[in-house]
N, C-alpha and C positions, 0 to 999 in steps of 0.2 A: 975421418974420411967419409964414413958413415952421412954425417951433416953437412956436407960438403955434398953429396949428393943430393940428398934430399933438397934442398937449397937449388941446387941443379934443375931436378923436377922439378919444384915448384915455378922457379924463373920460365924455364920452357912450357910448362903448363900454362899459365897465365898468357906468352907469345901466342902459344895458339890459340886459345880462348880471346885475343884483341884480335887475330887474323880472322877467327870464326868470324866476330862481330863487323868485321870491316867487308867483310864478303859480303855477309848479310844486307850491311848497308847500301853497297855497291848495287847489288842487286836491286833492290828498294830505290834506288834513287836510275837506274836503267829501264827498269819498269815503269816508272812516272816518265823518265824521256819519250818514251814509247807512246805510253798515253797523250804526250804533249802533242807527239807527231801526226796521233789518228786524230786529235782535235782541229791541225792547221787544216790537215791535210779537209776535214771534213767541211771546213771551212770555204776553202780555196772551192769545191765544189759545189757549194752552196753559190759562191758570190760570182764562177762561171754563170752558172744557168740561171742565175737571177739576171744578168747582164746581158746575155743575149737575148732573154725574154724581151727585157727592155728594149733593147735594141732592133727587136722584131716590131715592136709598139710603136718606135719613133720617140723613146725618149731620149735626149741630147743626154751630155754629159754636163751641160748646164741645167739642167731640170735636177740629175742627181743631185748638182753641189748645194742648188736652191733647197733641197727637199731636206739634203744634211744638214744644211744650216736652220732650217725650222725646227726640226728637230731637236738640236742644240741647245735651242733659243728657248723649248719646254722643260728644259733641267735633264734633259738626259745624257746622261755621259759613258766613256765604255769602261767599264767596271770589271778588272779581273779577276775578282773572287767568284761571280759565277751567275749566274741564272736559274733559274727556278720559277716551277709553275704547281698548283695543289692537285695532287692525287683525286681524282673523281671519285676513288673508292673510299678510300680508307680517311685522306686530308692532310695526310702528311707532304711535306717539301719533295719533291723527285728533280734532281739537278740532271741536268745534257752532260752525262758523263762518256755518253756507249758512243763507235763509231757510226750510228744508223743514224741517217738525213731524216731528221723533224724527227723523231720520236725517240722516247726514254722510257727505262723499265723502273716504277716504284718496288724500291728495297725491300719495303715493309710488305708489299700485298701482291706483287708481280704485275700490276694493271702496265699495259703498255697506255703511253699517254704522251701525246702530238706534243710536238714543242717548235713548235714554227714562229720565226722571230718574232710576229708583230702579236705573236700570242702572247708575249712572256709576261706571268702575272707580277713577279718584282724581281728586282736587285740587290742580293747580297751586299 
């Protein structure tokens, strides 16, 4: 009876110890949703006010397509692994992870540092 229990424990010990881990994960993978959200969203913001700026200018939405298609034509493509510009301070990669429009905080050194699109030194 004795090992019958014990066997018990152990089986249910182990349940929770997968349920800890699945919580964990869950968590872990809602918090990156999250992130994913504050990036369209920061997004969606950015390509408002660029558009009306435009738009203020008189540029057509054929100057856009023209301008995308040059673009294209120099090898640049949209790249989901990420962006990155070099730390002024230290030298290290600082990627556009935070929700603030054009600027990023370097990990290593705290430098705040501009990341405004046409600045971006390469692609991941």
């Amino acid at each position: 009876m004795r090992s019958m229990n014990r066997d018990v424990y152990h089986v249910v010990r182990r349940m929770n110890e997968a349920d800890a881990k699945d919580r964990t994960q869950n968590s872990i993978l809602a918090d990156k949703e999250d992130e994913l959200k504050t990036h369209r969203q920061k997004i969606v913001y950015m390509i408002r006010v660029l558009w009306e700026c435009l738009m203020e200018m008189g540029v057509t939405r054929e100057d856009v397509d023209r301008k995308m298609q040059e673009i294209e034509e120099r090898g640049w493509t949209i790249n989901p692994s990420g962006y990155y510009r070099m730390c002024p301070d230290c030298g290290k990669k600082v990627f556009d992870y935070t929700s603030r429009v054009f600027e990023a905080t370097c990990v290593y050194c705290g430098t705040v540092v501009p990341m405004y699109p046409g600045d971006i030194d390469q692609v991941t």
